[in-house]
N, CA and C atoms as a LAMMPS dump frame, in Angstrom:
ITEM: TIMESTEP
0
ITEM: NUMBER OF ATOMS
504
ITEM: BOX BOUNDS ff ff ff
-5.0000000000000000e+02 5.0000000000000000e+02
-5.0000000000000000e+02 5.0000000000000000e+02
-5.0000000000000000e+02 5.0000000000000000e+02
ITEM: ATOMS id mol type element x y z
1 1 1 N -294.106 405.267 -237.394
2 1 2 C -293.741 406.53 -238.026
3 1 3 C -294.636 407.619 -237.453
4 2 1 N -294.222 408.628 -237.214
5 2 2 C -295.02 409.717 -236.612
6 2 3 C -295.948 410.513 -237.647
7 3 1 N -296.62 411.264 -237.013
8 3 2 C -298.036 411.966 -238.302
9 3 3 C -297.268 412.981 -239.101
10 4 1 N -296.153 413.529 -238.494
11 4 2 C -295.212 414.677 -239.262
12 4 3 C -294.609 413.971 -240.345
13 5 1 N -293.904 413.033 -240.27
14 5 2 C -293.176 412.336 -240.951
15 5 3 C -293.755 411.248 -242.672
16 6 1 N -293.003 412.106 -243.844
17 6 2 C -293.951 412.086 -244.862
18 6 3 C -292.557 410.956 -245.661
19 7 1 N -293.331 410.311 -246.48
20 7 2 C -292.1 408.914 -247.193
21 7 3 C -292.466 409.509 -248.556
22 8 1 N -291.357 409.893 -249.024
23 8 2 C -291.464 410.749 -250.507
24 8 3 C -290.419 409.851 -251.458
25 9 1 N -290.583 409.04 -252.547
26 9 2 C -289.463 408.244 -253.293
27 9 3 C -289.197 409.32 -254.334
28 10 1 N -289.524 410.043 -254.897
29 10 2 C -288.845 410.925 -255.863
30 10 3 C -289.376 412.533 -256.235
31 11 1 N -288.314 413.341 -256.108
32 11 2 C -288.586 414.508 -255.909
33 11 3 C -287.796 415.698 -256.49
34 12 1 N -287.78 416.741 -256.172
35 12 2 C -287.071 417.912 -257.38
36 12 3 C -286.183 418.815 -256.286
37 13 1 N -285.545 419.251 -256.829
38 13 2 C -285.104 420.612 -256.439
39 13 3 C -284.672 421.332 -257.163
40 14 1 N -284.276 422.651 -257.273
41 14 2 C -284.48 423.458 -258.228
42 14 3 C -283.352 424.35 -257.554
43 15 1 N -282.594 425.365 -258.592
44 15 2 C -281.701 426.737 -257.624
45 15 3 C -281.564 427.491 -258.842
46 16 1 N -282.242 428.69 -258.61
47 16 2 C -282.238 429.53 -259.238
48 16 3 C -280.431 430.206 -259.783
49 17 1 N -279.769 430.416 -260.542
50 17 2 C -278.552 431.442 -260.473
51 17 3 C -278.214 432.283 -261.283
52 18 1 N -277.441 433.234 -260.491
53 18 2 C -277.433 434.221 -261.846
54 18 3 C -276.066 434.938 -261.189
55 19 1 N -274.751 435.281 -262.007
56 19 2 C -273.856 436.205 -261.979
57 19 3 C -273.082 435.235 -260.384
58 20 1 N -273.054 433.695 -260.457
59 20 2 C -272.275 433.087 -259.838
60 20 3 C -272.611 433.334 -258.076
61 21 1 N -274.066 432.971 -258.117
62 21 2 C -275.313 433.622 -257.275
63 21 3 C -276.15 432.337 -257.239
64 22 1 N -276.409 431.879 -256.236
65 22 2 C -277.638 430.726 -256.299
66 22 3 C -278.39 431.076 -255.106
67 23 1 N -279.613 430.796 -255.46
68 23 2 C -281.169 431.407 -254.523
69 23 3 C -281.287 430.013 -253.659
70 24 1 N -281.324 430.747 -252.241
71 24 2 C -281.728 429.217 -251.777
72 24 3 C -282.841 430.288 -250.474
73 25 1 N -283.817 429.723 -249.999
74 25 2 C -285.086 429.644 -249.319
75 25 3 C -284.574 428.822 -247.516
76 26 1 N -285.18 429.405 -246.632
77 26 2 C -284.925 428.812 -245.467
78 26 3 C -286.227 428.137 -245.18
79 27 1 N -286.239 426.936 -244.93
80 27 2 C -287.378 425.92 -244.818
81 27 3 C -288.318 425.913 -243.549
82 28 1 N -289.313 426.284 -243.694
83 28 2 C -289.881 426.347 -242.234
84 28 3 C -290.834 424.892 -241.828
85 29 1 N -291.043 424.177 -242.879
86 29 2 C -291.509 422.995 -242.466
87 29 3 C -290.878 421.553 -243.614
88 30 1 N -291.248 420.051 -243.042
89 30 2 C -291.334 419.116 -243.587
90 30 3 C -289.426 418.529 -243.448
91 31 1 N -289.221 417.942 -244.248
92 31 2 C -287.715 417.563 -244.674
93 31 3 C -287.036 418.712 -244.493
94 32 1 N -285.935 419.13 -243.959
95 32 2 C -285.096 420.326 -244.574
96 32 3 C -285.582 421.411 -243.361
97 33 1 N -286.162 421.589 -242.164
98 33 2 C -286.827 422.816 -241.771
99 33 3 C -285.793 422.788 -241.285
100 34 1 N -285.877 424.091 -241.082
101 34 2 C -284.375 425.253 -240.228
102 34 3 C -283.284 425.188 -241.036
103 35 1 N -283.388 424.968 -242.623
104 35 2 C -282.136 425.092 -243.374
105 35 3 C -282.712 425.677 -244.294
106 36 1 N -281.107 426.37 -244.79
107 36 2 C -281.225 426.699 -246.219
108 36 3 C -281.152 425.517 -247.021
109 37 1 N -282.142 425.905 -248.705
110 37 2 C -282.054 424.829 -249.156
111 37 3 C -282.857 425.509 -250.71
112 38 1 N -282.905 424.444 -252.186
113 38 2 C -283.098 424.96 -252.718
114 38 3 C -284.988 424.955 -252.845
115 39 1 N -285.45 424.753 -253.999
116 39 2 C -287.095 424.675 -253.843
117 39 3 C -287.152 423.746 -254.933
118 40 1 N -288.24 423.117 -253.92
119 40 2 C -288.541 421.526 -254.907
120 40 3 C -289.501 421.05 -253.835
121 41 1 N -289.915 419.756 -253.95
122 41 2 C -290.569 419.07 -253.832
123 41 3 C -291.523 418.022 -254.736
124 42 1 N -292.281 417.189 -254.232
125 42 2 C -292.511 415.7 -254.881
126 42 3 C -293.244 416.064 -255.845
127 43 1 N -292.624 415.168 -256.915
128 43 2 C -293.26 414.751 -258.288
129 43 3 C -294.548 414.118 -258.282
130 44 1 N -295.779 414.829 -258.986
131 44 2 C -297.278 414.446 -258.862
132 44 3 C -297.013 413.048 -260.103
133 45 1 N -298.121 412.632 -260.019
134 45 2 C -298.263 411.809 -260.718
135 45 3 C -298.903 412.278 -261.844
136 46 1 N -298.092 411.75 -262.901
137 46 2 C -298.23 412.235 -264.607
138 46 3 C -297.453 413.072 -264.754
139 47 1 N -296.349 413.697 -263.632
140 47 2 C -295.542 415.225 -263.93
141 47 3 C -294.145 414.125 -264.433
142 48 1 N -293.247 414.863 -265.308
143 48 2 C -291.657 414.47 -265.096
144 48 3 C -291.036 415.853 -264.275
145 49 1 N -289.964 415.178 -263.82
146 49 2 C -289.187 416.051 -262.679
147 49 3 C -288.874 417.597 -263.119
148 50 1 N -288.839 417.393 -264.304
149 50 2 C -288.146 419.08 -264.933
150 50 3 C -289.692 419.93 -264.557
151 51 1 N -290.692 418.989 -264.837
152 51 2 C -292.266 419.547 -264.645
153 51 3 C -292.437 420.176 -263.211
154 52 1 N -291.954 419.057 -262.278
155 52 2 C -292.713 419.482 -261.186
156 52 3 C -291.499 420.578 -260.027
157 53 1 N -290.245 420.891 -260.811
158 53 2 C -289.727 421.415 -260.65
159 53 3 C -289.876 422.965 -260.564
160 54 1 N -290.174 423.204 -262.12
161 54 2 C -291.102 424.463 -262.474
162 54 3 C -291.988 424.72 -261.793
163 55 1 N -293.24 423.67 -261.512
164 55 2 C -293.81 424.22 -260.79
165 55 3 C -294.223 424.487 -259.056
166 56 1 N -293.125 423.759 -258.507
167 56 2 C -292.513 423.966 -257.392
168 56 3 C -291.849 425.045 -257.14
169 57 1 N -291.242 425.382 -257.918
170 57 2 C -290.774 426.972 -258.098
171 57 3 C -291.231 428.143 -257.412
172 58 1 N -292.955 427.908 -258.514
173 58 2 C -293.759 428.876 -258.67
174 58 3 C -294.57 429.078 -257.331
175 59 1 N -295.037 427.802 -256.511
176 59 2 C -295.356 427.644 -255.371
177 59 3 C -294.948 427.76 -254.582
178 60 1 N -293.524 427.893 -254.465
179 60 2 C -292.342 428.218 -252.969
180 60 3 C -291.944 429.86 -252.967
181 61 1 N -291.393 430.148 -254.235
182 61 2 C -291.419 431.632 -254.208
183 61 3 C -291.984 432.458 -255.593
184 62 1 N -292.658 431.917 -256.114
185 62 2 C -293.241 433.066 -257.062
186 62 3 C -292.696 433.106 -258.547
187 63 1 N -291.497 432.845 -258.461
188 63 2 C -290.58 432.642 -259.796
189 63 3 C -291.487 431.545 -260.633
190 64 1 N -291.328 432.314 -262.035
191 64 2 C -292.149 431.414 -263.078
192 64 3 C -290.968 431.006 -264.201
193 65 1 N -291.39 430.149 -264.119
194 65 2 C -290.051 429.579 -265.594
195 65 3 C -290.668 428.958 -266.326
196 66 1 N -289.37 428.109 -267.451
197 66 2 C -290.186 427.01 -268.483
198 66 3 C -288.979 425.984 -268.845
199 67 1 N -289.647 424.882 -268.571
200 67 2 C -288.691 423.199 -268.414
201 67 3 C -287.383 423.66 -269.459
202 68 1 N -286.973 424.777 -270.718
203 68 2 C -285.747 424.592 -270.942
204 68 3 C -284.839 425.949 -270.695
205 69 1 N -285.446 426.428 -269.476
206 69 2 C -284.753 426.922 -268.812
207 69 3 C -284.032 426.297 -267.482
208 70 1 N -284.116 425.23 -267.561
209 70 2 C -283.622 424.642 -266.303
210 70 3 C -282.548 423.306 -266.547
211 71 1 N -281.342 422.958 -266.133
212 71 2 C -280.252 422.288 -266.595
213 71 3 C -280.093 421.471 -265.57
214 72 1 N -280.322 420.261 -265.73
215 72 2 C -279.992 419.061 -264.431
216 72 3 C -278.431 419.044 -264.401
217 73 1 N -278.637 419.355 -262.881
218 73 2 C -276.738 419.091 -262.437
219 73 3 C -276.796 418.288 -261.059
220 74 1 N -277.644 417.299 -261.103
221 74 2 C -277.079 416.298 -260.547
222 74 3 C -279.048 415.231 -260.127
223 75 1 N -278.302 413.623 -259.792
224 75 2 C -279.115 412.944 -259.273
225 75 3 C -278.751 412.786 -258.033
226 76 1 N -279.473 412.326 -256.854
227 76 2 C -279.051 412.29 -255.734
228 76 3 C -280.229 411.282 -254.846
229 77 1 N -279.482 410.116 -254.723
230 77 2 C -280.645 408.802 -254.157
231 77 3 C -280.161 409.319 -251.989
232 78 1 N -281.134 410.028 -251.714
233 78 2 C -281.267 410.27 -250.108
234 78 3 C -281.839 408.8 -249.34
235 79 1 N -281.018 407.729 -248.691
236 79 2 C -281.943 406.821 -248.188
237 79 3 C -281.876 407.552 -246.478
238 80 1 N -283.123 406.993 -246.103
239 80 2 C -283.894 408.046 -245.189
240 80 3 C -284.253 406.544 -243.678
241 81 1 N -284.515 407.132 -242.732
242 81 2 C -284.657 406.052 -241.812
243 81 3 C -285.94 406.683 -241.273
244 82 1 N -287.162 406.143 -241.122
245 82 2 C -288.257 406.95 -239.978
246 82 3 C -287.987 406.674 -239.314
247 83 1 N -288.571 407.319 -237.807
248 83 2 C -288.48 407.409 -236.263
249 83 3 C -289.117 405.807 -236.016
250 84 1 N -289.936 405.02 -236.649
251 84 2 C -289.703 403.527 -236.369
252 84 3 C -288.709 402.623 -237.094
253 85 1 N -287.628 403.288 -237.486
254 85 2 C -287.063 401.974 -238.455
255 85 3 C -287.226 402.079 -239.98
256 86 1 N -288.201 402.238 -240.265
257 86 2 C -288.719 401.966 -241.594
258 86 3 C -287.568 402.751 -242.659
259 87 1 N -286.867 401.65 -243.803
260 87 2 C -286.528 402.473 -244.683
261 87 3 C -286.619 402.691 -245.997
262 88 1 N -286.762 403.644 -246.889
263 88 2 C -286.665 404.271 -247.545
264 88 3 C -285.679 405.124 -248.459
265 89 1 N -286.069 405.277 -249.738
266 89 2 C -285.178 405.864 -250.441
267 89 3 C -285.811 406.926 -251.374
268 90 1 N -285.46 408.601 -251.739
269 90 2 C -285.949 409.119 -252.365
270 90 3 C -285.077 409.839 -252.714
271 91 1 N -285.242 409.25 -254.429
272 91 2 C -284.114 409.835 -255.383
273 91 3 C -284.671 411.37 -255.776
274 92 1 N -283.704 412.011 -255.69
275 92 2 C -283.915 413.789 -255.934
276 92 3 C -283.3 414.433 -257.526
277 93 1 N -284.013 414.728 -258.095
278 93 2 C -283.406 414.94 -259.483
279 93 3 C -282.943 416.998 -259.065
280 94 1 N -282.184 417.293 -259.203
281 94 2 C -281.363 418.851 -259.086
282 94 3 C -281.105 419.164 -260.166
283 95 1 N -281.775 421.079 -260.174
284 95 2 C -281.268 421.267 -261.493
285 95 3 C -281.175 422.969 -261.019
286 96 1 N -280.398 423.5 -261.984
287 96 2 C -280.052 425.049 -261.914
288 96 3 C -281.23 425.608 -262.79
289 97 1 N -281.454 426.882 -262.404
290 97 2 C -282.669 427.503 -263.32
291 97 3 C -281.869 428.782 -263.739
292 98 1 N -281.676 428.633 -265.404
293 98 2 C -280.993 430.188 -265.695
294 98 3 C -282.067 431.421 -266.369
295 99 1 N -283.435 430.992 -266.028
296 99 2 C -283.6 431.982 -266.662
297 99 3 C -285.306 432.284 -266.166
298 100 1 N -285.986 433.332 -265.492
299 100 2 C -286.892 433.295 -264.962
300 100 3 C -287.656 434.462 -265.004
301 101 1 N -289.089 434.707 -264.818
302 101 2 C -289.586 435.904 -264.6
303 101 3 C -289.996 436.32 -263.16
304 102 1 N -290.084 437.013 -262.687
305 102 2 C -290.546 437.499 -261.603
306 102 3 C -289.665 437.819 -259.856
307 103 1 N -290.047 438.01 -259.178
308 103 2 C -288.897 438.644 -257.746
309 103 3 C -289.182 437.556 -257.331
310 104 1 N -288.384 436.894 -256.478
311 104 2 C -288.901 435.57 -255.562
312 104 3 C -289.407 436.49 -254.048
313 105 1 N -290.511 435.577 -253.425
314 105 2 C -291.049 436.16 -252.23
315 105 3 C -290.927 434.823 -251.283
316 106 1 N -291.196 435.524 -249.9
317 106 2 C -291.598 434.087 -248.998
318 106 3 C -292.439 433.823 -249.515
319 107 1 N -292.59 432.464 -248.665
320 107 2 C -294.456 431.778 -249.032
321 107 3 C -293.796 430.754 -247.867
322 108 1 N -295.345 430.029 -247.6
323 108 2 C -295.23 429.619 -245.916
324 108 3 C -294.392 428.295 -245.968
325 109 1 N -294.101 427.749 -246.792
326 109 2 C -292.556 426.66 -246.75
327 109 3 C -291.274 426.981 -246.503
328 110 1 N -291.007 428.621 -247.581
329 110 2 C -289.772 428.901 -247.739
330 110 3 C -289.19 430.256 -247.173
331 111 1 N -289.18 430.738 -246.102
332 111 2 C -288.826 432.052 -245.817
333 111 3 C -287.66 432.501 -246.454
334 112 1 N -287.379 434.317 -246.471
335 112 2 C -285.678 434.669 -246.559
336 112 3 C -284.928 434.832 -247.632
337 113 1 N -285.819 434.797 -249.138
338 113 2 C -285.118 434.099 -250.084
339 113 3 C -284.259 435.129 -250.043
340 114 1 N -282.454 434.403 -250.523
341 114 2 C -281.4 435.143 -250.305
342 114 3 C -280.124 434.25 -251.376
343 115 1 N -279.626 435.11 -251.773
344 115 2 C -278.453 435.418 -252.97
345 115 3 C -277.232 435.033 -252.489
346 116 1 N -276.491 433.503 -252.142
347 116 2 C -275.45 433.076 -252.038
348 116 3 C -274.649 433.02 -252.783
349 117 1 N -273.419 433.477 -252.829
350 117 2 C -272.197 432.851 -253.992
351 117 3 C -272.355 431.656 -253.529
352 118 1 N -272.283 430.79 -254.827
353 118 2 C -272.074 429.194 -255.452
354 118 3 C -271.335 428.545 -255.03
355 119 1 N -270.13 429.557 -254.525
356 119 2 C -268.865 429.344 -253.79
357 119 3 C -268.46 428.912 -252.694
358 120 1 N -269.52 429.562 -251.793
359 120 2 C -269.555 429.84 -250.308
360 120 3 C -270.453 430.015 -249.832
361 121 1 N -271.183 428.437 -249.824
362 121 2 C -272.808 428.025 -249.444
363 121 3 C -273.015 428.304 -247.822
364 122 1 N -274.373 428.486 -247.574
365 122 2 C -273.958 428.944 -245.871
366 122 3 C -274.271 427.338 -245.176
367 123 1 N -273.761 427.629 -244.415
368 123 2 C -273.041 426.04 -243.17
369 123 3 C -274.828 425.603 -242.913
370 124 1 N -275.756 426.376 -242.524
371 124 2 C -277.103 425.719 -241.967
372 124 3 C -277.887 424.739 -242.788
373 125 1 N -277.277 423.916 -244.007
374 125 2 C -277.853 422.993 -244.817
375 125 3 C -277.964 421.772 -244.374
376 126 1 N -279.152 421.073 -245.426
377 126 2 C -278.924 419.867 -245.062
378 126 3 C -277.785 419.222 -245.161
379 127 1 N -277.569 418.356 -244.088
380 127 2 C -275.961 417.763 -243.941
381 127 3 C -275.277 417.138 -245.154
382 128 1 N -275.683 416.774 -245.801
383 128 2 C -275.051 415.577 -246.999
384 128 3 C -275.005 417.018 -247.901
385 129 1 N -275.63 417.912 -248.263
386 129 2 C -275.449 419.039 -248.977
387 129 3 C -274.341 419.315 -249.312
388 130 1 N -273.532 419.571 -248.145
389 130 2 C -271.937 420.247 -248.484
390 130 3 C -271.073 419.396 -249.441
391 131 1 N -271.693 417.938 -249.649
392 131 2 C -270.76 417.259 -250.362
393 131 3 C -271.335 416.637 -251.563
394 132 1 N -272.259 417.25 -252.124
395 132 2 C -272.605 417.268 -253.557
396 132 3 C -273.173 418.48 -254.736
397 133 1 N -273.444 419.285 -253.654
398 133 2 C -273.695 420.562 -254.025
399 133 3 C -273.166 421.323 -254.859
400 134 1 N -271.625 421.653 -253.646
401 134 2 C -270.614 422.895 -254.272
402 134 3 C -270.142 422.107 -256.072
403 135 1 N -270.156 420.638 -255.733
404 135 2 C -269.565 419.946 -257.165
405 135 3 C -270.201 420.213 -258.158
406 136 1 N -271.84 420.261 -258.127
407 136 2 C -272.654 420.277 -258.654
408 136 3 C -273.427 421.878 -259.851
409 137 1 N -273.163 422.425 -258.475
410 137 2 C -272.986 423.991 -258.882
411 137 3 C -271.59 424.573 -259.521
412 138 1 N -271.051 423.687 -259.673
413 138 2 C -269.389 424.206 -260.202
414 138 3 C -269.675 424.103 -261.652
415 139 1 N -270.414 423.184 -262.306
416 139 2 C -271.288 422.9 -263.704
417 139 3 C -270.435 421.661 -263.848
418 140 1 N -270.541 421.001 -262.797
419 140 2 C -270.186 419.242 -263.024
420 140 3 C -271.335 418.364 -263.08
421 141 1 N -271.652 417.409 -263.674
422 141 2 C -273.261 416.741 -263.417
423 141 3 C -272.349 415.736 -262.328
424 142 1 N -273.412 414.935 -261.297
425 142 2 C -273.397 414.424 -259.953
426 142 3 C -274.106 413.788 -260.119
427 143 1 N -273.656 412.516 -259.502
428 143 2 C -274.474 411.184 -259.232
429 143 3 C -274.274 411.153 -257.713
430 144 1 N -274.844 411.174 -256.463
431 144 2 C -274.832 411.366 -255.317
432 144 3 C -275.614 410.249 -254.542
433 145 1 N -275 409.483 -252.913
434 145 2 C -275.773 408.65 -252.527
435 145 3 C -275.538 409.383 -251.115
436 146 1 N -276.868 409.499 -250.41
437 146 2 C -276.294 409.805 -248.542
438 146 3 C -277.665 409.048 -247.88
439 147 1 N -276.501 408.389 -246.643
440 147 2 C -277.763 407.719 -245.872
441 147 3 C -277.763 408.645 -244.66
442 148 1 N -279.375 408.979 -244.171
443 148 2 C -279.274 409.736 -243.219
444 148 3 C -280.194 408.707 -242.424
445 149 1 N -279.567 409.348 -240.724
446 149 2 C -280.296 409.067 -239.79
447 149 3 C -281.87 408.969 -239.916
448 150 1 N -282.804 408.623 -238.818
449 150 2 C -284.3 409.333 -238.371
450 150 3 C -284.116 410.924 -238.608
451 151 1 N -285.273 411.656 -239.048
452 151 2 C -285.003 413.118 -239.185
453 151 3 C -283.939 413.85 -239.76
454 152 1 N -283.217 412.927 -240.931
455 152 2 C -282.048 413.536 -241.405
456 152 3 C -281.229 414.244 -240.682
457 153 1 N -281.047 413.991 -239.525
458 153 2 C -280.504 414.698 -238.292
459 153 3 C -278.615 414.755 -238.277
460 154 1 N -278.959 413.134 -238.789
461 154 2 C -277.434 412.526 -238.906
462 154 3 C -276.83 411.845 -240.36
463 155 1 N -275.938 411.869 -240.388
464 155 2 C -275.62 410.671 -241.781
465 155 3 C -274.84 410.009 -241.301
466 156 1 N -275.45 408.766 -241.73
467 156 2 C -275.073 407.482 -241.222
468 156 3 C -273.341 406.734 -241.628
469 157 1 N -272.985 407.342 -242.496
470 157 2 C -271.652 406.901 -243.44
471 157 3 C -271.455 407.911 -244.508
472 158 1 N -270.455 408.347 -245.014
473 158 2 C -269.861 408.92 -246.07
474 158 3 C -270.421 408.998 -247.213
475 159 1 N -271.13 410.482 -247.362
476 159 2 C -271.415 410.729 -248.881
477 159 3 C -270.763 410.679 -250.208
478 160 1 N -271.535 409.497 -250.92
479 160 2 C -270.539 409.661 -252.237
480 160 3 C -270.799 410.408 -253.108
481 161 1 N -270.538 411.232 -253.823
482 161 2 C -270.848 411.837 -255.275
483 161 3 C -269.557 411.743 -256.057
484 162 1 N -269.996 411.713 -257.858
485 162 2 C -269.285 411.553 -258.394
486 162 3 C -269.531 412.099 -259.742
487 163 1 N -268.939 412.337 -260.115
488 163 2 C -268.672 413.183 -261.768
489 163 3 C -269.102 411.983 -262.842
490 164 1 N -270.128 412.587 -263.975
491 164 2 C -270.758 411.548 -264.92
492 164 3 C -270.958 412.297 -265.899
493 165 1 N -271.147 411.751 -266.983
494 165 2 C -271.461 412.581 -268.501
495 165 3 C -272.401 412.253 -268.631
496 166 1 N -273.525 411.652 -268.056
497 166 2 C -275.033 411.603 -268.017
498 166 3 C -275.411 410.913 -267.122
499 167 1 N -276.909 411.156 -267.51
500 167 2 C -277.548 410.896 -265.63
501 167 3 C -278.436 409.417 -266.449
502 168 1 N -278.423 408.832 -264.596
503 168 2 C -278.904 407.416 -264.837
504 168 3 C -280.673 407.446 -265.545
């Protein structure tokens, strides 16, 4: 496995929305660089996901919230391949944030932050994105599986997601 290359089993993401509007950040490093995408990252130990969500937030662009402002709309198990083989799986808990204080800014992970319709996500995402996302953001909850290549570069087989009345 190379020194860049980080093995994360469970992690957050977060998307701000408002007026059929979701905030997504262009990634300048780690998983995800050169895409839009939402803000999250790995769950510390002793945090639950709604926790480290919030405060992933606050660290990517500035936005401050509080755990019941934020609505899980979907799970999503990413299995991952490193540049030796090695594999891995890191389940991503997603949730919408309706309600927040402050302007979002860059900060050195997330450049750009910018105001997409929900509708009409832009094409530079991570690949498996397009097919759990738009479902997800529609206010459907999602159970989601994608296997990606080395470097999430590729997906290996057909993303499933699927419509659930609660999460596993």
């Amino acid at each position: 496995m190379s020194t860049d290359e980080k093995i994360l089993l469970e992690a957050t993401l977060c998307f701000p929305v408002r007026d059929g509007n979701v905030l997504l950040g262009f990634k300048t490093s780690k998983i995800g660089k050169d895409c839009w995408n939402g803000y999250g990252g790995g769950i510390e130990k002793g945090e639950r996901a709604v926790e480290a969500a919030v405060r992933e937030l606050g660290e990517e662009c500035g936005l401050r919230t509080t755990p019941n402002h934020l609505e899980k709309i979907a799970v999503v198990d990413f299995h991952n391949v490193t540049s030796d083989g090695e594999i891995f799986t890191c389940r991503v808990h997603a949730y919408i944030v309706t309600s927040w204080e402050g302007v979002a800014l860059e900060s050195d992970e997330m450049l750009a932050p910018t105001w997409f319709p929900a509708n009409a996500l832009p094409t530079k995402m991570m690949l498996a994105d397009q097919f759990w996302l738009p479902l997800a953001l529609s206010g459907k909850k999602i159970v989601a599986e994608a296997h990606y290549g080395p470097r999430q570069q590729t997906l290996l087989c057909d993303v499933i997601a699927r419509e659930v009345t609660e999460f596993p």
